[in-house]
C-alpha positions, 0 to 999 in steps of 0.5 A: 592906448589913449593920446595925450591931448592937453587941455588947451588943445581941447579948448581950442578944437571945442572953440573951434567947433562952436566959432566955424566962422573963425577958421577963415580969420585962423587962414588968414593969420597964419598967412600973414605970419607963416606962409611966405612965397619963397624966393628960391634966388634970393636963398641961393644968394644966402646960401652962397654969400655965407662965411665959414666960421671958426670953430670957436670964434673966440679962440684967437689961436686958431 
């Protein structure tokens, strides 16, 4: 059985293949945008403060 694997995935693993020097700068955006320290207190406080909402928040009969 063959795995589908789209034509920009296979653009990019060549790209990749030809430009090894690129994966440092491909580390460095994703931490930049996606790997955040995370604050464990400052998401309990989040979680804590969070209102319950109305099912239907326009129904004024509820």
């Amino acid at each position: 059985m063959a795995i589908y694997e789209s034509e920009h995935t296979k653009f990019m693993r060549e790209w990749m293949e030809k430009h090894p020097e690129q994966i440092e700068e491909q580390k460095k955006g994703r931490a930049l945008w996606w790997d955040k320290p995370q604050e464990l207190d400052s998401q309990a406080r989040a979680q804590a403060s969070k209102v319950p909402v109305k099912p239907y928040y326009y129904d004024i009969n509820h």
